[in-house]
DOVO-583759 format. One record per atom (N, C-alpha, C, CB): residue in one letter; residue number from 0; atom name; x, y, z; chain. Coordinates in nm, 2 decimals. Glycine has a CB too. Layout:
REM residues N
SITE r   k  a      u      v      w c
SITE a NUM CA      X      Y      Z A
...
//
This chain:
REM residues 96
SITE r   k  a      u      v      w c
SITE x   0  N   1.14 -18.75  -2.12 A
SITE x   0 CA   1.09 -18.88  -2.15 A
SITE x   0  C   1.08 -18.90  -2.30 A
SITE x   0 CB   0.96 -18.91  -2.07 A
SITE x   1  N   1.12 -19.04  -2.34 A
SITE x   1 CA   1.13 -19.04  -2.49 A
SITE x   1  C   0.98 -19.10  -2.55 A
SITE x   1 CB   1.26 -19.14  -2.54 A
SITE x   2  N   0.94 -19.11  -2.61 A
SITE x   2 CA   0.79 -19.16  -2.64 A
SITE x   2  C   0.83 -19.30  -2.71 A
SITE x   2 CB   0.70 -19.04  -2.75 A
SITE x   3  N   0.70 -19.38  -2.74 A
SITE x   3 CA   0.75 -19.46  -2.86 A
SITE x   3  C   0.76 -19.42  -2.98 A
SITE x   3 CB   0.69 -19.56  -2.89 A
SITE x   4  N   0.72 -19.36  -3.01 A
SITE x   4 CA   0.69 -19.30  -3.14 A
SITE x   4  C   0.89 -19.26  -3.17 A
SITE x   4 CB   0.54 -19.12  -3.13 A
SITE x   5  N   0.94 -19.19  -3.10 A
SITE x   5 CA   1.12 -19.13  -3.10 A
SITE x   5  C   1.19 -19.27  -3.09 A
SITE x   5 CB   1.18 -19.00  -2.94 A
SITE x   6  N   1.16 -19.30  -3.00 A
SITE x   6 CA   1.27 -19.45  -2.94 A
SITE x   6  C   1.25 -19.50  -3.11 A
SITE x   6 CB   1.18 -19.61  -2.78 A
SITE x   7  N   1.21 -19.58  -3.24 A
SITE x   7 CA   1.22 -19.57  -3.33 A
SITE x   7  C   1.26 -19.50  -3.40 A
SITE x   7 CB   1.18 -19.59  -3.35 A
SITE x   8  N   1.36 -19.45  -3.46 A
SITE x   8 CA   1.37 -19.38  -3.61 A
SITE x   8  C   1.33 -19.40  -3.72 A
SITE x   8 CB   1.46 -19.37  -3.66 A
SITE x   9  N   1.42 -19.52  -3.80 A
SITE x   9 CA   1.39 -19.61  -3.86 A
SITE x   9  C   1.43 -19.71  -3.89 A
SITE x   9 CB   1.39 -19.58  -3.92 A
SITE x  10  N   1.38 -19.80  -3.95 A
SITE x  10 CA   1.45 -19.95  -4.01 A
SITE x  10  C   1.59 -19.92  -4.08 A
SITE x  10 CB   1.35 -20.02  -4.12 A
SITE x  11  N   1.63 -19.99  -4.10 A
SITE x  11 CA   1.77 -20.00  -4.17 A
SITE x  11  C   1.83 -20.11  -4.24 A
SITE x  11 CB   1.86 -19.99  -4.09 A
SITE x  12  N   1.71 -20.07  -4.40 A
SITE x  12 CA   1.75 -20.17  -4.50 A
SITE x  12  C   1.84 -20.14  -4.59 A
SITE x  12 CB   1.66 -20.21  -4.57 A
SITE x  13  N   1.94 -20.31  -4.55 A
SITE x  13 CA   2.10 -20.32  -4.60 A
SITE x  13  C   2.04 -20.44  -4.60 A
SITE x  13 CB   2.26 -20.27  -4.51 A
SITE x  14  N   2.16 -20.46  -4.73 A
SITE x  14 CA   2.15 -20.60  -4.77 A
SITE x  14  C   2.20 -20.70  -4.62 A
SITE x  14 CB   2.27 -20.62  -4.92 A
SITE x  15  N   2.29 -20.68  -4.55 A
SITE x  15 CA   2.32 -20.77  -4.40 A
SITE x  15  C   2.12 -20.78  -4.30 A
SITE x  15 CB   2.48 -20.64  -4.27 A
SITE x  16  N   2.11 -20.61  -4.29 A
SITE x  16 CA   1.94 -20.62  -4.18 A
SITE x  16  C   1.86 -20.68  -4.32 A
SITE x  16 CB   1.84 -20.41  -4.10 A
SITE x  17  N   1.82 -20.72  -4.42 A
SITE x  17 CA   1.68 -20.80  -4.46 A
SITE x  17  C   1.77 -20.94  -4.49 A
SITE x  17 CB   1.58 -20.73  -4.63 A
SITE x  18  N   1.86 -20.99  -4.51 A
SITE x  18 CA   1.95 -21.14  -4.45 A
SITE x  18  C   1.85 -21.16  -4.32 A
SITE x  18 CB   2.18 -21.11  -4.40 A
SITE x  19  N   1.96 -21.04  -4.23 A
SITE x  19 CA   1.85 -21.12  -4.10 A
SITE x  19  C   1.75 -21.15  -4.09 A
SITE x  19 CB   1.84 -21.08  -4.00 A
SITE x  20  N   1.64 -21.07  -4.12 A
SITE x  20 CA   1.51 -21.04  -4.14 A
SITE x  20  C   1.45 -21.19  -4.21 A
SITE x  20 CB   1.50 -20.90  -4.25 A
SITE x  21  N   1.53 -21.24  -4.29 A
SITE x  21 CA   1.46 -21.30  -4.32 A
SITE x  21  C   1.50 -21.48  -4.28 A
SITE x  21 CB   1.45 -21.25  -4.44 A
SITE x  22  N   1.64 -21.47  -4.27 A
SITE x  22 CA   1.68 -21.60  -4.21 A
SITE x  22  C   1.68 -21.62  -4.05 A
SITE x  22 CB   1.83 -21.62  -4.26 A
SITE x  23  N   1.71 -21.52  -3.98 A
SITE x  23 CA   1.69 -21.53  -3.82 A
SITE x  23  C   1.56 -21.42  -3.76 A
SITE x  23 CB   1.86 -21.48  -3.73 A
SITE x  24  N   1.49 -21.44  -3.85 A
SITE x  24 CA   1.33 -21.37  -3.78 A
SITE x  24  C   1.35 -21.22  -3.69 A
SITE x  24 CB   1.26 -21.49  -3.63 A
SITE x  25  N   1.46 -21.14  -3.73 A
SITE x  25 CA   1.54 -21.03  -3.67 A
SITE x  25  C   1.51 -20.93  -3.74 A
SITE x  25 CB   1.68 -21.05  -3.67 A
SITE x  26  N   1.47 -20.80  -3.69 A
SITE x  26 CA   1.44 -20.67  -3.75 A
SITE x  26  C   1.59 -20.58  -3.68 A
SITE x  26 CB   1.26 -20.59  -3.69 A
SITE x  27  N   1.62 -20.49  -3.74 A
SITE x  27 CA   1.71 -20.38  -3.74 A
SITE x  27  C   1.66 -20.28  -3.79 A
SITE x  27 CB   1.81 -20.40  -3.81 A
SITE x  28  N   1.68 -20.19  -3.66 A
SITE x  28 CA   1.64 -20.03  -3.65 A
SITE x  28  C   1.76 -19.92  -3.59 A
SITE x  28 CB   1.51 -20.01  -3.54 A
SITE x  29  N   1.75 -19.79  -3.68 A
SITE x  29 CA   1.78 -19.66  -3.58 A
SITE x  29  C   1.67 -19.68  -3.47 A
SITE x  29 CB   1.75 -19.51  -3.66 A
SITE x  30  N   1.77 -19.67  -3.34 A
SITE x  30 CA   1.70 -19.58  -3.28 A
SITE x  30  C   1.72 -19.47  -3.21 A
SITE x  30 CB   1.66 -19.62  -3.23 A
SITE x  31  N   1.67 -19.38  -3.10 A
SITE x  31 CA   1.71 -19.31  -3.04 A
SITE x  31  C   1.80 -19.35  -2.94 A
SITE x  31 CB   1.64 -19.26  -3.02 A
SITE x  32  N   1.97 -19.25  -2.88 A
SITE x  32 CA   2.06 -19.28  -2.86 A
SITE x  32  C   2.05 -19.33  -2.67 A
SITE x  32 CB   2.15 -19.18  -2.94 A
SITE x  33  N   1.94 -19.27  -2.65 A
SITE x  33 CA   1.92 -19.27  -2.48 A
SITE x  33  C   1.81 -19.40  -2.45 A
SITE x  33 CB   1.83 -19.09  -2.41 A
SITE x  34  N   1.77 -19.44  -2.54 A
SITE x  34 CA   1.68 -19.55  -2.56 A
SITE x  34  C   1.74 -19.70  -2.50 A
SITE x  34 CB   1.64 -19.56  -2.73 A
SITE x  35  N   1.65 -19.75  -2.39 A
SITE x  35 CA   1.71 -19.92  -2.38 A
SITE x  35  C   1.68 -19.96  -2.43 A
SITE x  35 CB   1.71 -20.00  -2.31 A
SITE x  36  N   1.74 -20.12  -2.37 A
SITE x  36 CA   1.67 -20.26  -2.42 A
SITE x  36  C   1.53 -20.27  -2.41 A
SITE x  36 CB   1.72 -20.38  -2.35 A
SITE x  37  N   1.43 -20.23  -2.30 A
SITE x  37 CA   1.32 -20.23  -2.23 A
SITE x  37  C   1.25 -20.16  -2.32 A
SITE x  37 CB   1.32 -20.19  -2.09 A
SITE x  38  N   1.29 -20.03  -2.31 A
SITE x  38 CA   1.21 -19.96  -2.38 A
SITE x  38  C   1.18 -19.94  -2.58 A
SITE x  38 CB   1.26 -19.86  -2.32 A
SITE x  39  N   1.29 -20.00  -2.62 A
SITE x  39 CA   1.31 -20.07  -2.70 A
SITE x  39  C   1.17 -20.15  -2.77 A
SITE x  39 CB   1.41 -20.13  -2.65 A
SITE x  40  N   1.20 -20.29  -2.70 A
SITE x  40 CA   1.11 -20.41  -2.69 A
SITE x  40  C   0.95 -20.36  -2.70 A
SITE x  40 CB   1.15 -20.49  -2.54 A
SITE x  41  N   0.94 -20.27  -2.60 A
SITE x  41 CA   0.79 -20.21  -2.60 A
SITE x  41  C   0.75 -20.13  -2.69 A
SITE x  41 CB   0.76 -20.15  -2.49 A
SITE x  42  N   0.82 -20.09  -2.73 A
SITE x  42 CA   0.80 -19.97  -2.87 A
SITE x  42  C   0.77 -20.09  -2.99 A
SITE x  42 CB   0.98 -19.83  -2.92 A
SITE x  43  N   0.83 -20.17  -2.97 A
SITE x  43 CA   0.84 -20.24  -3.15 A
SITE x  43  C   0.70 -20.35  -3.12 A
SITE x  43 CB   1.06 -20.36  -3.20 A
SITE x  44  N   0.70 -20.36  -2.95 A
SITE x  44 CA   0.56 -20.50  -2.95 A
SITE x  44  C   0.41 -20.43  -2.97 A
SITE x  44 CB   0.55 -20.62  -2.76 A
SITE x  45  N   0.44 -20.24  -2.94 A
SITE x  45 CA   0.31 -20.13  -2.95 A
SITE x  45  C   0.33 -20.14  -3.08 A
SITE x  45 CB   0.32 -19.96  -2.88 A
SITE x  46  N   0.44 -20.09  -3.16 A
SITE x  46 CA   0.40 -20.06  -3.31 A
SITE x  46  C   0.35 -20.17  -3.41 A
SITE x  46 CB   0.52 -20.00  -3.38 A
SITE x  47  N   0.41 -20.25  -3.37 A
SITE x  47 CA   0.43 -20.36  -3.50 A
SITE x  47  C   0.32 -20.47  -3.45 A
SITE x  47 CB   0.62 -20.44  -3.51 A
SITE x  48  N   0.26 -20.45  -3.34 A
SITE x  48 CA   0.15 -20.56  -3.27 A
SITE x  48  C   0.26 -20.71  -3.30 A
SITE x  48 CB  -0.06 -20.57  -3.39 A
SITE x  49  N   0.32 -20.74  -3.26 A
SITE x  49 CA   0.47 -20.86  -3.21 A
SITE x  49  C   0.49 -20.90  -3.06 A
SITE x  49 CB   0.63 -20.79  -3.24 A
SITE x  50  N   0.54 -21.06  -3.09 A
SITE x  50 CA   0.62 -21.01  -2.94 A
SITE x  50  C   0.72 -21.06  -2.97 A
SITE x  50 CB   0.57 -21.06  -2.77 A
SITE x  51  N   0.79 -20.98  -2.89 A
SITE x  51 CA   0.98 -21.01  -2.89 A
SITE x  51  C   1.03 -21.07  -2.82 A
SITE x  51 CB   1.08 -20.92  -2.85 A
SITE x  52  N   1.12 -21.14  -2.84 A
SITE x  52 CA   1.23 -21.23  -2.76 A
SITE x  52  C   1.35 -21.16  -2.75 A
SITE x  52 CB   1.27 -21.36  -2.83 A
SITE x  53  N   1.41 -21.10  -2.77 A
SITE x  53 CA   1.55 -21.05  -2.73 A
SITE x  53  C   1.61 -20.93  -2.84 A
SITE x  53 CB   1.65 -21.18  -2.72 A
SITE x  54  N   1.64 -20.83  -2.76 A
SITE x  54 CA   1.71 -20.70  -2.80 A
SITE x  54  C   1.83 -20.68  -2.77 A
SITE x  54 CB   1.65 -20.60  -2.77 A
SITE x  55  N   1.97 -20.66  -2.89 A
SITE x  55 CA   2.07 -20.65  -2.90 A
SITE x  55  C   2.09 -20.48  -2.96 A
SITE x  55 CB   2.13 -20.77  -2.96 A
SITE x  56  N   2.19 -20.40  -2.86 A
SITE x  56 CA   2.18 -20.28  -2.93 A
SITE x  56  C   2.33 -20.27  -2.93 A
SITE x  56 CB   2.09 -20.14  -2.86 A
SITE x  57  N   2.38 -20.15  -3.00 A
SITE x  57 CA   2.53 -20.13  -3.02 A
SITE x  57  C   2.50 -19.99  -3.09 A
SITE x  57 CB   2.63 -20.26  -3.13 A
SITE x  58  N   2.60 -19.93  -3.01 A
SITE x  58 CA   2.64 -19.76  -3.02 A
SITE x  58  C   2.77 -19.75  -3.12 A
SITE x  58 CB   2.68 -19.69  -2.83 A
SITE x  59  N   2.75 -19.65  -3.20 A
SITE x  59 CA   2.84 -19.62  -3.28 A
SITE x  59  C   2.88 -19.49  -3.34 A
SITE x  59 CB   2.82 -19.67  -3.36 A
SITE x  60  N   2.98 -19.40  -3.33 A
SITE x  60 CA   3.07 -19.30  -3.29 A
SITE x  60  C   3.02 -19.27  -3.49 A
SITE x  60 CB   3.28 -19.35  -3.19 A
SITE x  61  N   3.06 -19.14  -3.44 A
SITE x  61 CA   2.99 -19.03  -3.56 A
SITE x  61  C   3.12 -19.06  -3.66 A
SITE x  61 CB   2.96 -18.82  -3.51 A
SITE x  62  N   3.15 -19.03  -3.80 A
SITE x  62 CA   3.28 -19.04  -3.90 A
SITE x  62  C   3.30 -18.93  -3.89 A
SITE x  62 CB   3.29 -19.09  -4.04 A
SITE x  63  N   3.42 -18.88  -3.95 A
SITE x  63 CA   3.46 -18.74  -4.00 A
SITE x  63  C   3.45 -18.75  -4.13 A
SITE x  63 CB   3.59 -18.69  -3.96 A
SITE x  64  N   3.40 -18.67  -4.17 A
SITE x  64 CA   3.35 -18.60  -4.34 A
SITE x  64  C   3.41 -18.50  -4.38 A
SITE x  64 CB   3.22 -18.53  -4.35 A
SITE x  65  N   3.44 -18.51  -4.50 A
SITE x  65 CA   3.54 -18.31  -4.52 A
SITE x  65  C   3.45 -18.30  -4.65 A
SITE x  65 CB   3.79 -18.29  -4.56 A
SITE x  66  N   3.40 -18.18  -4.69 A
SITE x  66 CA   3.42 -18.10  -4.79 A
SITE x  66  C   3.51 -18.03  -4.84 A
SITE x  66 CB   3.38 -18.05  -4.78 A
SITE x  67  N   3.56 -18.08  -4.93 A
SITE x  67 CA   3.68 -17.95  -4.95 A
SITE x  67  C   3.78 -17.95  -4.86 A
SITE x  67 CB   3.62 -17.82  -4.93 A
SITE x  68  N   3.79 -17.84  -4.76 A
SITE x  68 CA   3.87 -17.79  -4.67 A
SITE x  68  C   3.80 -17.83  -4.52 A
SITE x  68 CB   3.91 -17.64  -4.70 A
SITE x  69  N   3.67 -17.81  -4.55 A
SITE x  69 CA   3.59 -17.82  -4.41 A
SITE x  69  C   3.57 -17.96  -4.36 A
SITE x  69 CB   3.45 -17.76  -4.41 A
SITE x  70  N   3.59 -17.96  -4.25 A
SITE x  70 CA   3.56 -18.14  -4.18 A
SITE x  70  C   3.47 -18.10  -4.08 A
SITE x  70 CB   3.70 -18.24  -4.11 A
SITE x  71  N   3.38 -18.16  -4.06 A
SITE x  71 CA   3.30 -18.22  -3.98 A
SITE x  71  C   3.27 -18.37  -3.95 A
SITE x  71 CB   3.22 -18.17  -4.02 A
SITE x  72  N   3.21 -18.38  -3.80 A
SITE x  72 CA   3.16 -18.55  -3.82 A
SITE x  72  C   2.99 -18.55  -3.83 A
SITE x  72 CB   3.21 -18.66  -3.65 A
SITE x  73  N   2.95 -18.71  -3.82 A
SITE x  73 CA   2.81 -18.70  -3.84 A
SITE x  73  C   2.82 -18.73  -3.69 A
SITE x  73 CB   2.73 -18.81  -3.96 A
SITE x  74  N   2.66 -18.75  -3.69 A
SITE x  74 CA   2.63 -18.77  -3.53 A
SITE x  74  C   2.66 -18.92  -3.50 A
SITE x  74 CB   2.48 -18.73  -3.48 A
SITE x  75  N   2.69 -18.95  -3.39 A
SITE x  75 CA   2.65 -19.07  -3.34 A
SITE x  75  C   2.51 -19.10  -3.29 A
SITE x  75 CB   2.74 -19.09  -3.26 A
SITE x  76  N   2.50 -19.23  -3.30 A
SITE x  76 CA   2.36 -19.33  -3.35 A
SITE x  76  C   2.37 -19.51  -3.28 A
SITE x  76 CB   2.37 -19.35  -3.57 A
SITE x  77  N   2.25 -19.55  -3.23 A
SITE x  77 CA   2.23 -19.65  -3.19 A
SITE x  77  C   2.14 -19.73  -3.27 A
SITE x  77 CB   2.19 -19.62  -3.08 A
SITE x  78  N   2.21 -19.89  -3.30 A
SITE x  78 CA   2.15 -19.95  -3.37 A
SITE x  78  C   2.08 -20.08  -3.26 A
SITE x  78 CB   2.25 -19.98  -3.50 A
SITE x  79  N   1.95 -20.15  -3.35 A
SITE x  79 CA   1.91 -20.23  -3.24 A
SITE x  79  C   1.82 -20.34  -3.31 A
SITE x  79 CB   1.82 -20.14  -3.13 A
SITE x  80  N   1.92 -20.47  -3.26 A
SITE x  80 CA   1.86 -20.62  -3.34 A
SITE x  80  C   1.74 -20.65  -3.27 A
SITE x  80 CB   1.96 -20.77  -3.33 A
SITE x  81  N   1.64 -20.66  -3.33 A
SITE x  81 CA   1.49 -20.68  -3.25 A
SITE x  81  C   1.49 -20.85  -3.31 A
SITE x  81 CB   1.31 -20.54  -3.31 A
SITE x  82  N   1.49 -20.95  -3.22 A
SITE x  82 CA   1.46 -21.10  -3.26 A
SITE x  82  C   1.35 -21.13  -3.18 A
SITE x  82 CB   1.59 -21.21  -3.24 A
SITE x  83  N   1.23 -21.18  -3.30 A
SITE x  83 CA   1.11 -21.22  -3.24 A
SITE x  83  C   1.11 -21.34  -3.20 A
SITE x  83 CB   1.01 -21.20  -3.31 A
SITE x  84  N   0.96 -21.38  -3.16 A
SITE x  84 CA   0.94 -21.48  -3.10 A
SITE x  84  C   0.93 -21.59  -3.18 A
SITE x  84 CB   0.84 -21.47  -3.02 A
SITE x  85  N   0.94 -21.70  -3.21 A
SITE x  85 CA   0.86 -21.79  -3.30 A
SITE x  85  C   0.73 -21.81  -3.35 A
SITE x  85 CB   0.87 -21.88  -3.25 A
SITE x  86  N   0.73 -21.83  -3.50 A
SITE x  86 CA   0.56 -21.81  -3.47 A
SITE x  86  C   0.50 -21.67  -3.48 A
SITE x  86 CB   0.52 -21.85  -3.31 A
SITE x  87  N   0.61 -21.59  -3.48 A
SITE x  87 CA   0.54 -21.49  -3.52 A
SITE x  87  C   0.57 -21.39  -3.69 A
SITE x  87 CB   0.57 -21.41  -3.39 A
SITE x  88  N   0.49 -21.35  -3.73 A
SITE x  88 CA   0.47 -21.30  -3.86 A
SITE x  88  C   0.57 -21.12  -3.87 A
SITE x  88 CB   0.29 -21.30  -3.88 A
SITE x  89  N   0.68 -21.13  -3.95 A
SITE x  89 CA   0.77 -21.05  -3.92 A
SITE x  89  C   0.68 -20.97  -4.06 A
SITE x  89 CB   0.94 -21.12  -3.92 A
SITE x  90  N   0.71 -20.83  -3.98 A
SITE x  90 CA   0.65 -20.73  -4.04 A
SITE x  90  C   0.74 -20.64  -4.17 A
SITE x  90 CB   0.61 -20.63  -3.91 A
SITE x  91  N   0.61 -20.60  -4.29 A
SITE x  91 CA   0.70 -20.60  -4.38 A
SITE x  91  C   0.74 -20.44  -4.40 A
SITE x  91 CB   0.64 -20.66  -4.50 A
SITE x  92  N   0.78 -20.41  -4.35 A
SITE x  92 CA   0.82 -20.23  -4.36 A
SITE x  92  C   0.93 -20.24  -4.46 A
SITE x  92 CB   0.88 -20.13  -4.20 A
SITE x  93  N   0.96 -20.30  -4.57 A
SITE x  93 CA   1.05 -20.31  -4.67 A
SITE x  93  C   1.03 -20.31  -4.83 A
SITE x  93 CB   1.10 -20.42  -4.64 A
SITE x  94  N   0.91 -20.31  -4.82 A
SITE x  94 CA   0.84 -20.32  -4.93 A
SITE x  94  C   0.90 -20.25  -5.06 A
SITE x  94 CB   0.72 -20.26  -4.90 A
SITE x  95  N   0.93 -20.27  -5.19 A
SITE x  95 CA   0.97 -20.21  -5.26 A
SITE x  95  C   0.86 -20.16  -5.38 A
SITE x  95 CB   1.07 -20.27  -5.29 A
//
């Protein structure tokens, strides 16, 4: 069983996730790769004290990397659009 605390990783500030963030009321996170929508939603309305309106996730296949002669890939990773409710105060974990 994944906890909330894992089902997060982290945020994922790119210039596209704080666009959203700030024009469609939308957060973007790692998360963990066995993680739902459901479980998702509840982790971010425990952490962040929010409530959500709708979670979009999308899975994405590891690259290949080489050093030198050696190749390896990275891991594959689940990303996840958290869009709040109206009205609600989008949390600033961006801070510079």
């Amino acid at each position: 069983m994944v906890t909330q605390f894992q089902i997060i990783k982290r945020p994922i500030v790119t210039e596209k996730g704080v666009g959203k963030k700030e024009t469609e009321n939308t957060l973007c996170f790692e998360v963990h790769p066995d993680a739902n929508k459901v479980m998702i939603k509840h982790a971010v309305e425990k952490l962040f004290k929010v409530k959500v309106e709708e979670v979009r996730t999308a899975m994405f296949e590891g690259k290949l990397r080489r050093r030198g002669r050696y190749a390896g890939y990275r891991p594959d990773w689940k990303k996840a659009y958290v869009r709040l409710k109206p009205g609600q105060k989008v949390p600033e974990y961006a801070e510079l």
